[in-house]
C-alpha positions in Angstrom: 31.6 3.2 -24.6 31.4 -0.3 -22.8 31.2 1.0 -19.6 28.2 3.5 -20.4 26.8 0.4 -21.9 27.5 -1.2 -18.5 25.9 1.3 -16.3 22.9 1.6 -19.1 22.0 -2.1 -18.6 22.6 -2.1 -14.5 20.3 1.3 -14.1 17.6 -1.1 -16.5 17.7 -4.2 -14.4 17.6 -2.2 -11.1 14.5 -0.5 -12.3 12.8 -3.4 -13.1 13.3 -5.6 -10.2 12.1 -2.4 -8.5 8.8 -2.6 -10.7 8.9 -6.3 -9.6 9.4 -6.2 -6.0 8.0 -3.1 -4.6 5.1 -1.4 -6.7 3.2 -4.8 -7.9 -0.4 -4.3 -7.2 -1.4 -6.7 -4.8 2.1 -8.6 -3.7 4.2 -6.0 -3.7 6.3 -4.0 -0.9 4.1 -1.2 -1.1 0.4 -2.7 -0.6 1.5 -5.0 2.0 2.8 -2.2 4.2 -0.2 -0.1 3.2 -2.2 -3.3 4.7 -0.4 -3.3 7.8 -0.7 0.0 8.5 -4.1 0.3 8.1 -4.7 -3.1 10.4 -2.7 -1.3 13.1 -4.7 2.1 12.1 -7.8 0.2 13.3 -6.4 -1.1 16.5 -5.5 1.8 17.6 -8.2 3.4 17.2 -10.0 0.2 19.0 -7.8 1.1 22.4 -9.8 2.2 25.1 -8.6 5.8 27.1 
């Protein structure tokens, strides 16, 4: 019982330092990559042939 209680707790903190660190709305992993790869999107697209 401990140990399901255990693994419980781990899977709880894991998914919240996942809410935390990658799907926050304007910090987060997710927009900042989003926000680089629409920069070099643009630049690319800027190149001359």
């Amino acid at each position: 019982m401990r140990n399901i209680l255990m693994t419980v707790m781990m899977l709880v903190v894991v998914i919240v330092m996942f809410n935390a660190i990658v799907t926050k709305d304007t910090t987060g992993t997710r927009s900042q990559i989003e926000s680089q790869g629409s920069t070099t999107n643009t630049k690319i697209g800027e190149l001359a042939p």
